[in-house]
N, C-alpha and C positions, 0 to 999 in steps of 0.2 A: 504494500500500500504506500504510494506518492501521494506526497503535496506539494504543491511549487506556488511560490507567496510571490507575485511580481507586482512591481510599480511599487515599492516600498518608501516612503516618502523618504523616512530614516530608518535605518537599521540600528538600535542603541545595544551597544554595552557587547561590542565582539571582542574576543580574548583569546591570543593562544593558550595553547595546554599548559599547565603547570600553574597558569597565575591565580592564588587560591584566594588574594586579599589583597587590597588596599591598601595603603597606611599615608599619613598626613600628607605632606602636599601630593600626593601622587590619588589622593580622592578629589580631587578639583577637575581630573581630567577621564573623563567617560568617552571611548572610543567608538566614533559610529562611522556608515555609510549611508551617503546619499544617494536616492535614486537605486534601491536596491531589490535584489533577487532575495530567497531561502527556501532551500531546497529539505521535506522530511522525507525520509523514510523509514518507514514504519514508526517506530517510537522514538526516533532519535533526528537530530542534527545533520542532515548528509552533505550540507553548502550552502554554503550564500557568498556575496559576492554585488558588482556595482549590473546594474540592468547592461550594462555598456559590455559585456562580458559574458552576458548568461548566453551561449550554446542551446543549439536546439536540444529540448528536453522533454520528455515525455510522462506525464503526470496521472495521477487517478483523479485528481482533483487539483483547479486550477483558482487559486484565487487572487483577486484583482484589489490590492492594498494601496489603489491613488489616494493621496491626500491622507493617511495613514501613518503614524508608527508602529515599529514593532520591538519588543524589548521582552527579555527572561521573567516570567515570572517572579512574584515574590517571593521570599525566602523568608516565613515568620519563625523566627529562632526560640521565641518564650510565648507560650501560652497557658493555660489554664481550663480548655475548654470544654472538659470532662467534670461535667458538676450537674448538681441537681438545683430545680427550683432559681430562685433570684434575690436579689440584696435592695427590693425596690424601696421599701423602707427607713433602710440606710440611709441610702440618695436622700433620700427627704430631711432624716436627723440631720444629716450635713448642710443640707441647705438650712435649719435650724439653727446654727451652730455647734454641735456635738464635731469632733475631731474625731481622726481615723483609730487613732488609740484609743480615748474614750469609750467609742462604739465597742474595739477587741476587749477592753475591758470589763465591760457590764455582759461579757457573752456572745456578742454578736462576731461580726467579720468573719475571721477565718473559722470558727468555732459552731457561728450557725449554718455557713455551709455543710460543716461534716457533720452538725445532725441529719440537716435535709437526708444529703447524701446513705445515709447509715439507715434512715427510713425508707430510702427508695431501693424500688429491686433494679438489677441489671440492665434487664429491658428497658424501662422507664429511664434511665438514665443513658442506656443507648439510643433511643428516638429523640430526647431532647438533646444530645451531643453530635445528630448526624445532622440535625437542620442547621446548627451553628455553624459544621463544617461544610456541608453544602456549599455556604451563604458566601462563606469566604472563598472557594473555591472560585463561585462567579466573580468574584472581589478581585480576583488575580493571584491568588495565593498558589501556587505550586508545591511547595514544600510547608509543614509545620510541625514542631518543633508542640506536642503535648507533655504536661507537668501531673505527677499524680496531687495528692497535698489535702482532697479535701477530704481523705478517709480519715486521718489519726489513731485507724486499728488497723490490725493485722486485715482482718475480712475487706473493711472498708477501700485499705491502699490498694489490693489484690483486684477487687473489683471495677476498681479506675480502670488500672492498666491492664484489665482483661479487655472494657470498654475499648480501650486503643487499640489494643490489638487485634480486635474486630472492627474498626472503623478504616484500619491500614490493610485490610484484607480486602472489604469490600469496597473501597475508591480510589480510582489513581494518582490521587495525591499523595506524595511522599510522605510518610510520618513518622518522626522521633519520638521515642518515650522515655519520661526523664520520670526517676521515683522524687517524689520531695517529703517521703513522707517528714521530716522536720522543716515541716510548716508551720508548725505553733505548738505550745502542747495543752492536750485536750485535758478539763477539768480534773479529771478525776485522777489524773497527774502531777496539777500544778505544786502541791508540793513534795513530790518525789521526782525532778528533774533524770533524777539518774535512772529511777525506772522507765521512765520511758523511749530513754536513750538508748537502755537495755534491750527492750522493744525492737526499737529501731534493727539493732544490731545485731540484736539474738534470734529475731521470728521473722522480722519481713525480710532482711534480705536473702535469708536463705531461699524464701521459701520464693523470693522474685527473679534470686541467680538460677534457682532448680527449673524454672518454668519458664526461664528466658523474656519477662517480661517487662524491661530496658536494658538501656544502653550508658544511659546517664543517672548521675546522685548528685541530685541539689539539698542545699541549705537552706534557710530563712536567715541568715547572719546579723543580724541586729535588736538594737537594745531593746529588754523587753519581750524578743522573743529567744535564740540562740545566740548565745557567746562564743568568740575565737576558740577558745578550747574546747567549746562542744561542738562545735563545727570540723574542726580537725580530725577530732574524734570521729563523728560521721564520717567525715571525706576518707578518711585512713580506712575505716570499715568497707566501704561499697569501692575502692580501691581493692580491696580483698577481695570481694565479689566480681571484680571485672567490669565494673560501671565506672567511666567517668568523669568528674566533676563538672557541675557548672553551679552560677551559686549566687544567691540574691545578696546582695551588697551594697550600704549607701544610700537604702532610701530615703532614711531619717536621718542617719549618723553614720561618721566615719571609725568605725569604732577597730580598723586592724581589718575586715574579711580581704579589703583586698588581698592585702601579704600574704592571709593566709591560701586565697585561691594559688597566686602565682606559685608559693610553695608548693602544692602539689600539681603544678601544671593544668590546672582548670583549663577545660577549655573556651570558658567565657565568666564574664566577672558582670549582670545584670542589674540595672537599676540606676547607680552610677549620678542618682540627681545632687546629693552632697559627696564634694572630694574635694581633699586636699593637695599641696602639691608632694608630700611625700607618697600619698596615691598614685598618681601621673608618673610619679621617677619607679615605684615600683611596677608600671606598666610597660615601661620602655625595654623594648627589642626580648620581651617576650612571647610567648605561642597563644596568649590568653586574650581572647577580641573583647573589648568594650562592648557592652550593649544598651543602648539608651533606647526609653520606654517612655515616648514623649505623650502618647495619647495616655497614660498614666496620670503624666505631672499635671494635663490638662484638667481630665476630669476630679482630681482632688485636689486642685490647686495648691499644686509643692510647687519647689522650683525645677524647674529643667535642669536634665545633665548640660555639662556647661561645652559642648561639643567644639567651638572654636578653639577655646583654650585647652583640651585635648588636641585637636588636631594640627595645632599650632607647635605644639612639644612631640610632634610627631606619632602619633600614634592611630591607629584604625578605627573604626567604630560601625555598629553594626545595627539598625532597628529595627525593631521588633513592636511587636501591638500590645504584650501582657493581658492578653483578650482573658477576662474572670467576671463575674458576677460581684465582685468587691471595689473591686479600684478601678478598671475599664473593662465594662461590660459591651466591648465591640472589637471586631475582628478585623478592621477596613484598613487596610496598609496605606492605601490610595491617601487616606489621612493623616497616617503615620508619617507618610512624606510631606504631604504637605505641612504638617505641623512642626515637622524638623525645621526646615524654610521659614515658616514664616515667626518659630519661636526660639528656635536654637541657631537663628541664623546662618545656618546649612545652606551650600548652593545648592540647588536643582544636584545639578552634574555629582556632587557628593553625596546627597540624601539618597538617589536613586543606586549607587555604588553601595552605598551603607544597605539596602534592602536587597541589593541580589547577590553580589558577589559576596560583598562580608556577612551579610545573611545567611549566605548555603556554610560558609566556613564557620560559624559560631554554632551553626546546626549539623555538623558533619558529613556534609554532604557536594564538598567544593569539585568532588570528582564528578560528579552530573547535574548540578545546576548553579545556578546563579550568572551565568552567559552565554551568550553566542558562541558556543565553541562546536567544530565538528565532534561528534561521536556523543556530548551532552542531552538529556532529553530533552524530546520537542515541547517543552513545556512555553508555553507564549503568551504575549497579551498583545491582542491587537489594537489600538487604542479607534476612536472616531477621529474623521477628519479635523487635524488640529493644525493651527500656524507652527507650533515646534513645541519640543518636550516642555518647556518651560512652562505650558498651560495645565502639565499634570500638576504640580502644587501649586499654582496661580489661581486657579477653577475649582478652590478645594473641596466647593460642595457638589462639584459634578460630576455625577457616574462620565467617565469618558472613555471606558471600555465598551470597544463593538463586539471581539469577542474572546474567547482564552482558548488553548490546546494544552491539556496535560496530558503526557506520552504521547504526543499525536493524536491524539483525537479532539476533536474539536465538538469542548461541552458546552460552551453558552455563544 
């Protein structure tokens, strides 16, 4: 099965093999063509190249991309989207004045989640996790990058990422699964810290290495919830299991997680809204990508990761949506970018780098997506006829995708 994508107005984000990320000034510069061909076969990348070049070619399907772009999918690196029920309430305390802490400490936040969650069965929590991903799918998501977190039991975590693992069966989208079971710790815990570390350590991960049910162990790293040294603790454990790191850090305070991830080679350091500059020096010409979660800061109005002043000390950076029913109860990357832009003062050309390329690489997956590369999948967004990229975060409330192909096929 052929597709041959001609009259491409631009082709964005082409990349030889090998280049797995970005880093400081070299994210100012997203490589396109004008006037361009792309050629799929079957699931993958077989050519592309300037119209001025395309060879007679013989196709199953011909489509005609005047006044068009075309660019990789996006690469959402941190989600949450395996839950039950909703925080609509929340929302509202907050707009009251109640704070995010506040709300986890009277019960709510991460803690009413995993009752939901703990009262719902499997199925009920698979049909409200497959419309979410659905949604995003049409959104331009190609890859994503799901979190367990909101069990805080053995049955409960287990159940997540069984979810996942039947949502990665049944749709071509790419999917990660990360355990987090130390997401908080649930009541009946709160003061026996160590037992439920022990938990952590002693029941789930066995029993999620035995069943191959991630790849990744995240943290909660901050004040309030996990301490550096219980983080460690975690990270050293699911290191034993063959999982990972990647690892919530700096939402509220800089309290040490980064150090700690880069110590064990994390391979992403998420959240990133408060840093210092001993942060920044401990990120430099490391393997661990930055992840800024802009539509986060928005809807709970924190501050943004401070992305210039990263990028300025040279370093990468990668975003992601933190799609949950707590803090951003939305999956729209198309946002994410634009909100880099227009709040973290991100170029175009960088915000859109930060979502495919350093996206696939913060999620594991630099060897097939996040660009234009032969032999990569044909995952795509074809956008509407636009004047140039710059109208995807300029337009930031307009759907301006005409349509997407993950693995070649062409779903919306």
């Amino acid at each position: 099965m052929t597709t041959l994508i001609t009259n491409i107005k631009e082709l964005l984000q082409i990349r030889e093999t090998g280049i797995t990320k970005v880093s400081g000034a070299e994210m100012a510069i997203l490589p396109t063509i004008k006037n361009a061909y792309l050629l799929i076969k079957d699931n993958l990348i077989a050519g592309f190249g300037s119209m001025e070049n395309l060879s007679e070619t013989e196709a199953d399907t011909l489509i005609d991309a005047t006044g068009k772009m075309v660019l990789p999918t996006w690469c959402d690196s941190h989600t949450h989207i395996v839950y039950a029920g909703n925080r609509e309430q929340e929302f509202v305390d907050r707009i009251n004045g109640m704070t995010y802490e506040e709300i986890a400490n009277r019960g709510g936040g991460i803690l009413n989640s995993a009752k939901k969650l703990n009262e719902s069965s499997e199925e009920e929590i698979y049909s409200q996790s497959k419309e979410r991903l659905e949604e995003v799918m049409r959104l331009g998501t190609g890859a994503v990058e799901i979190k367990s977190g909101y069990g805080l039991t053995l049955d409960g975590e287990l159940k997540i990422l069984r979810v996942i693992q039947q949502l990665s069966q049944h749709y071509p989208i790419t999917i990660k699964a990360t355990f987090l079971g130390a997401h908080a710790f649930p009541l009946e815990y709160k003061e026996n810290r160590k037992g439920y570390i022990d938990l952590i350590i002693n029941e789930m991960l066995p029993e999620i290495a035995k069943n191959q049910l991630a790849e990744y162990i995240d943290v909660f790293c901050e004040t309030g919830y996990f301490t550096v040294a219980e983080t460690e603790q975690i990270i050293e454990a699911g290191i034993r299991f063959g999982l990972k790191p990647k690892i919530h850090v700096n939402q509220f305070n800089s309290i040490g997680g980064v150090q700690a991830a880069v110590k064990y080679d994390a391979l992403s350091v998420d959240h990133l809204e408060v840093i210092k500059p001993e942060d920044i020096v401990a990120l430099k010409n490391t393997e661990t990508m930055p992840v800024a979660l802009p539509s986060c800061s928005y809807f709970l109005s924190i501050p943004y990761t401070p992305a210039r002043e990263m990028i300025t000390a040279g370093l990468p950076i990668a975003l992601a949506t933190d799609y949950n029913p707590g803090s951003t109860p939305s999956g729209n990357m198309n946002f994410v970018v634009a909100t880099a832009c227009i709040k973290m003062k991100m170029t175009p050309e960088e915000a859109i780098n930060a979502a495919t390329i350093n996206g696939a690489y913060a999620m594991g997956v630099s060897d097939s997506h996040g660009s234009i590369t032969i032999g990569k999948k044909a995952n795509l967004i074809i956008t509407k006829p636009i004047p140039s990229y710059y109208q995807l975060p300029y337009a930031f409330g307009s759907n301006l995708i005409d349509a997407v192909f993950l693995e070649g096929q062409h779903i919306i």
